[in-house]
matplotlib code that plots the C-alpha trace (Angstrom):
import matplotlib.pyplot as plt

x = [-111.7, -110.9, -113.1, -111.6, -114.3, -113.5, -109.6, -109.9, -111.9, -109.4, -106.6, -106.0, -102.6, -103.6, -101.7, -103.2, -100.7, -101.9, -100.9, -97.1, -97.0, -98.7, -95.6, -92.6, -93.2, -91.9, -88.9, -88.4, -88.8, -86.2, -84.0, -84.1, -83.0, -80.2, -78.7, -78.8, -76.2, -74.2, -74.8, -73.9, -70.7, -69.8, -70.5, -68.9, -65.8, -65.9, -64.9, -61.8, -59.8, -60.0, -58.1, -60.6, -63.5, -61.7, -61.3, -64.7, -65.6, -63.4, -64.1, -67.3, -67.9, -65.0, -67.6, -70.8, -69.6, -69.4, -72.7, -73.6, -73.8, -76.0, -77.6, -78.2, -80.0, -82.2, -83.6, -84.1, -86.1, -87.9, -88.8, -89.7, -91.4, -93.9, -94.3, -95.4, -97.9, -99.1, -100.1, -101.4, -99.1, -98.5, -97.1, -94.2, -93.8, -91.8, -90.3, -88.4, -87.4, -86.0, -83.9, -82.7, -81.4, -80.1, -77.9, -77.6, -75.8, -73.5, -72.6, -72.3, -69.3, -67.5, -67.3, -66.7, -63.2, -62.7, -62.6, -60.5, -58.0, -58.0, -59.1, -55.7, -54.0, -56.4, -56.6, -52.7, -52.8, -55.6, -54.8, -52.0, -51.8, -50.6, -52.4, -55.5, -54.9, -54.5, -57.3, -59.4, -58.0, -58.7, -62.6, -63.1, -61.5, -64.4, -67.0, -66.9, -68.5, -72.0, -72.2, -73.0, -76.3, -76.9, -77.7, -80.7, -82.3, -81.8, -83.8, -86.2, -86.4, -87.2, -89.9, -91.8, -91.7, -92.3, -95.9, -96.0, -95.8, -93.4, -94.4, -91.7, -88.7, -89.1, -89.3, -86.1, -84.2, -85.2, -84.4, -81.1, -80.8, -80.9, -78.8, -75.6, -76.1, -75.7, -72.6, -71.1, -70.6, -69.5, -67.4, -65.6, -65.2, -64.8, -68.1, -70.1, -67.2, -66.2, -63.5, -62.1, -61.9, -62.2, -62.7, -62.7, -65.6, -67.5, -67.5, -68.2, -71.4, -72.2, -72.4, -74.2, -76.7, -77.1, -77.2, -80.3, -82.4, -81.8, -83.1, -86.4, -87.2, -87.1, -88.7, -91.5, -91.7, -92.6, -95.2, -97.2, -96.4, -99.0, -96.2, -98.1, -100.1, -96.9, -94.7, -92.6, -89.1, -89.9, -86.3, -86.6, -84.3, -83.1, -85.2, -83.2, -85.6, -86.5, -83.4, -82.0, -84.8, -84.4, -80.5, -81.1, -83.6, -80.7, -77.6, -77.6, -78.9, -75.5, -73.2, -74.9, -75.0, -71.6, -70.5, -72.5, -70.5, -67.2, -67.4, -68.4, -65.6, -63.3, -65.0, -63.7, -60.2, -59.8, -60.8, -58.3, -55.7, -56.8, -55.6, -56.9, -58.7, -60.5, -61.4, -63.2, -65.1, -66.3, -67.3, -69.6, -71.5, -71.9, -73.5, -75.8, -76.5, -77.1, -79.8, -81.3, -81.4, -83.3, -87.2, -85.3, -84.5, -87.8, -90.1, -87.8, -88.1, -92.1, -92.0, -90.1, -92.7, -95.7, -94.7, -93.7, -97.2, -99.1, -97.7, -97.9, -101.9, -101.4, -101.7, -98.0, -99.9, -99.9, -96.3, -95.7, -98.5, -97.7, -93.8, -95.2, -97.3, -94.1, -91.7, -93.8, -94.6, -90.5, -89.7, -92.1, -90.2, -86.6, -88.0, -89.1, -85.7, -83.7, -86.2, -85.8, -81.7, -81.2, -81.2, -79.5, -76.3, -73.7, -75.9, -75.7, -72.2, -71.5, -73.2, -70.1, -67.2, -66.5, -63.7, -64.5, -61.8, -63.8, -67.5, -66.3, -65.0, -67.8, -70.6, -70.2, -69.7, -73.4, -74.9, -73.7, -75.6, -78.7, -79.2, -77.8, -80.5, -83.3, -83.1, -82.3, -85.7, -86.7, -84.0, -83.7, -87.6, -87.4, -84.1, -86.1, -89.2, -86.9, -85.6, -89.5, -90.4, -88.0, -85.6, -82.7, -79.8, -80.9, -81.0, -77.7, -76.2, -77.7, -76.0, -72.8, -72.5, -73.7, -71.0, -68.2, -68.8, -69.3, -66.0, -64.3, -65.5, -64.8, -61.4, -60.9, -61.6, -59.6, -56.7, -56.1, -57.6, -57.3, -60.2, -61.8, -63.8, -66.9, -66.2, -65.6, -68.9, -71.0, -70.4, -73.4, -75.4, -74.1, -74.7, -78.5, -79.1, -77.8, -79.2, -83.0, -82.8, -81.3, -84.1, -86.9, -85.9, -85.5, -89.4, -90.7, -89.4, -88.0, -89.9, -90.1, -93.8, -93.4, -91.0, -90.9, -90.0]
y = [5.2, 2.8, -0.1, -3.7, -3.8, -0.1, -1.0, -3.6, -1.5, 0.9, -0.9, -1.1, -3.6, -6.6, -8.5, -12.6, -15.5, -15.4, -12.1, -12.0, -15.5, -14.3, -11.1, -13.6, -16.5, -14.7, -13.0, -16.9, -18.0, -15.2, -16.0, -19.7, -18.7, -15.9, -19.0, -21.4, -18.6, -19.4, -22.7, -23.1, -21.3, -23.6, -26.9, -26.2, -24.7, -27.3, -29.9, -27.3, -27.4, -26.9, -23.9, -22.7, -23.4, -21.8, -18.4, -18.4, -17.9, -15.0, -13.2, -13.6, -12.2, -9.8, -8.5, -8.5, -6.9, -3.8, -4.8, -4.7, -0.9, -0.5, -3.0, -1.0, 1.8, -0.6, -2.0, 1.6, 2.7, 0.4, 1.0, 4.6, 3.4, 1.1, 4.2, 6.5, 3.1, 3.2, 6.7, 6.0, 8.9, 7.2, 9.9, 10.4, 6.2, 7.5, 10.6, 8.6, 5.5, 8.9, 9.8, 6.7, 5.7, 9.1, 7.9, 4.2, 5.1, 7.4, 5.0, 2.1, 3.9, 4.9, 1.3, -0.1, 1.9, 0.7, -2.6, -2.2, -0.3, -0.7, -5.0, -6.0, -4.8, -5.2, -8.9, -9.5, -7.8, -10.0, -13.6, -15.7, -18.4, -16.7, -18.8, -17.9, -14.6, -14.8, -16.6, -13.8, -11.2, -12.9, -13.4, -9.7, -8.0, -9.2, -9.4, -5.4, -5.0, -6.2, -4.0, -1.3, -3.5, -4.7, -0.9, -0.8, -4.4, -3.2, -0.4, -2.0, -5.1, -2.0, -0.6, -3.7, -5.1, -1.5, -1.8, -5.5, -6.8, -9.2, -11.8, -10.0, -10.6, -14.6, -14.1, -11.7, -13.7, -17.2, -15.7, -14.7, -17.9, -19.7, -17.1, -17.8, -21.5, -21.8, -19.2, -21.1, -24.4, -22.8, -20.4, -22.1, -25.0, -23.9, -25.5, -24.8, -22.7, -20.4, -19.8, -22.0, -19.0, -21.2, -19.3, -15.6, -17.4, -18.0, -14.3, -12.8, -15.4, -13.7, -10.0, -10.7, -12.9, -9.3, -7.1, -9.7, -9.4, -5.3, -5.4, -8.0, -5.6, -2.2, -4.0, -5.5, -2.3, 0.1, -2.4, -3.9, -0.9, 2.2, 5.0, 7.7, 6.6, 6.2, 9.2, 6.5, 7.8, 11.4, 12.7, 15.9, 18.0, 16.5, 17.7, 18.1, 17.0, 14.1, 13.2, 13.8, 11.3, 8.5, 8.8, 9.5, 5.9, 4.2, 5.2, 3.1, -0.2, 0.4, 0.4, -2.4, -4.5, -3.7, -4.2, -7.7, -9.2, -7.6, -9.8, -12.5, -11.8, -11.7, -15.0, -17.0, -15.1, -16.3, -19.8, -19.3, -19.2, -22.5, -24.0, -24.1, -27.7, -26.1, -23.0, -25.3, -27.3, -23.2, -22.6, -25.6, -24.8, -20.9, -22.0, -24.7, -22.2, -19.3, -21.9, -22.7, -18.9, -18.2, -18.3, -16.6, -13.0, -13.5, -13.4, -10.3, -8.3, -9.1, -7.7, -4.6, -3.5, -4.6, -3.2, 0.2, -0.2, -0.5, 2.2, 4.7, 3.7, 4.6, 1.4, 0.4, -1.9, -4.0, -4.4, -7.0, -9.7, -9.5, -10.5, -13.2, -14.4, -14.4, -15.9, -18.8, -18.9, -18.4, -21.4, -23.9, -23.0, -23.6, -26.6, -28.3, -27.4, -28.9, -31.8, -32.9, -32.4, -33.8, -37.5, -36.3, -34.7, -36.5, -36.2, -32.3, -32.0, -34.7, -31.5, -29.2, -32.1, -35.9, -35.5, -38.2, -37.1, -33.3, -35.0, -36.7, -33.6, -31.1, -33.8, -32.5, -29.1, -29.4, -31.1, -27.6, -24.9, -27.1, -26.4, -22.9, -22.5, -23.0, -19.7, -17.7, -17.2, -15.6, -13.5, -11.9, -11.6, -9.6, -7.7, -6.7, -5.3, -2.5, -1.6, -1.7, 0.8, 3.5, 3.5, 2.2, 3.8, 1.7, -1.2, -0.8, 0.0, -3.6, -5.0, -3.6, -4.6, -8.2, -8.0, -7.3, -10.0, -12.4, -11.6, -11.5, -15.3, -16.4, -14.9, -16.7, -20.0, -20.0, -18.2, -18.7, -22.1, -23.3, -25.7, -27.7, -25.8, -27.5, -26.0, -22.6, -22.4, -23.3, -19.6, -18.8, -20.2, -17.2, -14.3, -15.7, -16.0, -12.9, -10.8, -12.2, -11.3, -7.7, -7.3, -9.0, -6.6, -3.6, -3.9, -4.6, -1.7, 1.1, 4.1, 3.2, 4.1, 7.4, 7.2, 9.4, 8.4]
z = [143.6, 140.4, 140.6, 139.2, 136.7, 135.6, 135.4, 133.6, 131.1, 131.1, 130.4, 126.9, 126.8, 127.3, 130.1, 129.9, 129.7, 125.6, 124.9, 126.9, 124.5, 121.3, 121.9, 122.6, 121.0, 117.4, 119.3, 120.3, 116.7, 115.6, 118.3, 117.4, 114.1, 115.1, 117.2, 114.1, 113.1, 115.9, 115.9, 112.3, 112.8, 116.1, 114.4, 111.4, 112.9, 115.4, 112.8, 111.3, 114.0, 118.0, 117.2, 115.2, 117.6, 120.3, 118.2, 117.3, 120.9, 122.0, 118.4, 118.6, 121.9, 121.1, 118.7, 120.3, 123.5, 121.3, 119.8, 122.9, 122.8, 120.2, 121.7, 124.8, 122.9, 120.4, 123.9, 125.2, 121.8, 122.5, 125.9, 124.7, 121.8, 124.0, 126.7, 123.7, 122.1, 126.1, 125.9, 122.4, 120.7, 117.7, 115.5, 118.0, 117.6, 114.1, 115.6, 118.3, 115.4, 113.6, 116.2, 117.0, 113.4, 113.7, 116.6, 116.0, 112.2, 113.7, 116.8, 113.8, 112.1, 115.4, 116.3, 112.9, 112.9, 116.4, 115.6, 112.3, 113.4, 117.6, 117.6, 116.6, 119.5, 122.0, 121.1, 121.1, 124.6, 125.9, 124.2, 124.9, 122.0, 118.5, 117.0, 118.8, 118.4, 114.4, 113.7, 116.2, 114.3, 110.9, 112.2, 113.4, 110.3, 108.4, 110.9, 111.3, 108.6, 109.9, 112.7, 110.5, 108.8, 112.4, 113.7, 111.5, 112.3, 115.9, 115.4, 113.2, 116.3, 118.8, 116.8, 116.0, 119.8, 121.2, 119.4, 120.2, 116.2, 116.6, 113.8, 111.6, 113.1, 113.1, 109.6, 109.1, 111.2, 109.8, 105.9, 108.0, 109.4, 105.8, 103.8, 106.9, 106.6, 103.0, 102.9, 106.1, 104.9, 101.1, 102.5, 104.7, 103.4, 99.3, 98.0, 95.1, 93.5, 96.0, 98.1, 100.7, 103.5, 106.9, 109.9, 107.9, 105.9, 108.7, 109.4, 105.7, 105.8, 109.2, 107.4, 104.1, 106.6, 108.2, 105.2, 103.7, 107.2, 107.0, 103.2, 104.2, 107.1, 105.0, 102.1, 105.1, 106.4, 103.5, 101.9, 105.2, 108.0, 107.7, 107.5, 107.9, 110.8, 112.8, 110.8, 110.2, 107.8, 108.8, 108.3, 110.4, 112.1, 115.3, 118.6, 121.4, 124.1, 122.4, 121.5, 125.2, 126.7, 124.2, 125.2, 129.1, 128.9, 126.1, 127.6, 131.0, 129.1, 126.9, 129.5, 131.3, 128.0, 127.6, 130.7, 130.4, 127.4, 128.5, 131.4, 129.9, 127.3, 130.3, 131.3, 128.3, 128.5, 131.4, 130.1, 127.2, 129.9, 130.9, 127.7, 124.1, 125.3, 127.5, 125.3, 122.8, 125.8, 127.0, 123.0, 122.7, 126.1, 125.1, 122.3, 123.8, 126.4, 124.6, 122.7, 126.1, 126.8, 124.0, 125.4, 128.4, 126.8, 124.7, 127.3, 128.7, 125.6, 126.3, 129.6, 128.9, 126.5, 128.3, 131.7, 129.6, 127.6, 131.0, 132.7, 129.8, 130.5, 134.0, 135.7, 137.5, 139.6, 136.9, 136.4, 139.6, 137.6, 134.1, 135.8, 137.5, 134.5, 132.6, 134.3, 134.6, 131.1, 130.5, 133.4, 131.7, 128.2, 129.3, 131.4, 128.4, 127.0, 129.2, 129.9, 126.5, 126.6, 129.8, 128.2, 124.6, 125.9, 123.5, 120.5, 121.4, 121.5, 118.5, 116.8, 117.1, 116.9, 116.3, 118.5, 121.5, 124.0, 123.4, 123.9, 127.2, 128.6, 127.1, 129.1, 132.6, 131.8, 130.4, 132.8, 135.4, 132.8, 132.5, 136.1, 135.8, 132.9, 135.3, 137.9, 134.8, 134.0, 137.3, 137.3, 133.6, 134.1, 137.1, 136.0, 132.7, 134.8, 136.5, 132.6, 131.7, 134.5, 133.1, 135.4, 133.4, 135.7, 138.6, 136.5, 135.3, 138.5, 139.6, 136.9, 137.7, 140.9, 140.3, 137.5, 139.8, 142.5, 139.4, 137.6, 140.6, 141.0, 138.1, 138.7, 141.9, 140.5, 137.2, 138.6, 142.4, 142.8, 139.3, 139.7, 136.2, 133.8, 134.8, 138.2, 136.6, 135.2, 138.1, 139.0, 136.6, 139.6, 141.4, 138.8, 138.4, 142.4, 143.2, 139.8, 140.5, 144.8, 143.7, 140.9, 143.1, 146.3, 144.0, 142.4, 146.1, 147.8, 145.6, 144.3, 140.4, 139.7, 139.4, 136.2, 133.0, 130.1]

ax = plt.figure().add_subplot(projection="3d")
ax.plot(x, y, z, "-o")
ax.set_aspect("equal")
plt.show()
């Protein structure tokens, strides 16, 4: 029998409030900085036209629903990456970020040609305003050009949290962060001698932003990372088994990703429905809310590689506590967050547009996802502990049925009882209630301890 004392000695990953915040806190500085991306490219659009601000929503969702995918198996190398750091097999680390570019390069061009040539379509199917529709179409045709640079700061963002080295990607991201900022306002606007591109601007500022965070981490990589301590850029010939794990952990956190940001694609077609008005209002609170979200999916990224780390050591009772420790450490983060926005709510919105008649509507709406913003820390927390364990299927499968009921809501609303948009989005309260009791109910009573990864 293990005494505490003896645990405690054993266990290598450390699992203290400090250490879950010395991991997330750069993943929350990079995040910050991706969101002054989207932030940049709301605000600025915002004061174009409505039309524009309103396209800017369903393209970019449009486009990161199919990030979404690649996404999926980033989240899952990195899983795999902390499980092999756990069982301190280090030279496998670089085998498994191999594979993964491997599959992650291939998976970029497939979905670059499915936006070019298939986006077009699928948009005029799904969009009712033309001129919605044009200015979507104008966004993606450039936009799909990043996914292929995005592919490999995925994978380089799964490698650095799977052996919990996060400072990095605060500082990709924030040289990301400037490079889109500059481009934005030049580009779509015409400033310091370039073209005046509007909302197609917006999108080629997105991609070289990209292609400059893919170039810092390589450049990062080769003169700070030991290579050969991790077989890092090992090109060898692709083994099967390996290659069949990282896919059999990857593959469900694909479909759920996917399945996540097609609904909430979905969400704002729906909303587009509602009127262009109303579209703009739905653009300016995904933004803020994706800004309040931001210590949220940190602190999940945390716990997916601790509770992978932890268990690789052989300690699974450890998983329940380094949950707890973070969700409270992700609470207290978005409190603060929405403690300090609570009394600034025009000022926020005066951010994306001058238009008054826009603020007055877009102020209620707020007031519903600073509430909603408050249980999702509980629930992403617990929902990233069951991807942490391993067992990636079940996860997914909780995600789909949450999904459903969710859509399905949002449906009901916007369709059948045509209630406000304010109304529409209190049915985040409902995907975050019923995601946390489902992840909660899942780590309490199924049998998750036993997983290989």
């Amino acid at each position: 029998m293990w005494t505490k004392s003896l645990i405690q000695e054993e266990l290598k990953t450390k699992i203290d409030s400090k250490s879950i915040w010395t991991i997330a806190y750069p993943i929350i500085l990079g995040s910050v900085a991706q969101n002054i991306i989207s932030v940049t490219d709301t605000a600025f659009l915002g004061h174009l036209s409505e039309t524009a601000l309103g396209a800017a929503a369903i393209a970019t969702i449009f486009y990161f629903a199919i990030v979404m995918l690649v996404w999926g198996f980033g989240l899952g190398t990195q899983i795999v990456i902390a499980r092999r750091v756990g069982e301190q097999n280090y030279t496998l680390v670089g085998k498994t970020f191999i594979h993964a570019f491997y599959f992650l390069m291939f998976s970029g061009i497939l979905l670059f040609g499915f936006m070019e040539f298939q986006s077009p379509s699928l948009l005029k199917w799904m969009v009712s305003s033309d001129a919605i529709f044009q200015a979507s179409n104008d966004y993606i045709s450039y936009r799909a050009w990043g996914i292929l640079f995005a592919c490999v700061n995925l994978l380089f963002r799964a490698f650095y949290i799977g052996i919990a080295k996060t400072k990095v990607i605060s500082w990709s991201t924030g040289v990301m962060a400037i490079v889109n900022v500059f481009l934005d306002y030049a580009l779509i606007f015409g400033q310091f001698g370039l073209p005046e591109m509007g909302i197609k601007g917006a999108a080629l500022a997105s991609v070289i932003a990209e292609f400059t965070a893919m170039i810092f981490f390589i450049v990062f990589t080769l003169r700070k990372i030991p290579i050969a301590y991790y077989d890092l850029f090992h090109f060898c010939k692709i083994d099967w088994p390996l290659f069949s794990r990282l896919i059999k952990v990857s593959f469900p956190i694909m479909i759920q990703n996917f399945l996540a940001l097609s609904c909430w694609f979905v969400f704002f077609i729906l909303v587009e429905r509602m009127g262009e008005h109303e579209l703009a209002i739905s653009n300016i609170i995904r933004s803020i809310y994706v800004l309040l979200m931001v210590p949220v999916w940190a602190f999940g990224s945390a716990v997916n590689t601790l509770v992978s780390q932890v268990i690789g050591e052989g300690f699974p009772d450890k998983v329940m506590l380094i949950i707890w420790r973070t969700i409270k450490l992700s609470f207290l983060s978005v409190l603060a967050l929405v403690g300090i926005s609570i009394f600034i709510p025009d000022f926020i919105i005066s951010i994306y547009t001058d238009n008054a008649l826009l603020i007055e509507h877009t102020r209620p709406v707020v007031y519903v996802v600073f509430g909603a913003s408050l249980l999702f820390p509980i629930a992403i927390t617990l929902f990233h502990g069951i991807s942490g364990t391993g067992r990636t299927f079940h996860a997914m499968l909780v995600e789909v049925v949450v999904l459903t009921f969710y859509l399905g809501a949002v449906y009901v609303l916007t369709q059948v009882l045509q209630v406000s948009v304010s109304e529409v989005w209190l049915s985040e309260y409902f995907y975050a209630i019923f995601l946390g009791t489902a992840s909660f109910v899942y780590l309490k009573y199924a049998k998750w301890r036993g997983s290989v990864v």
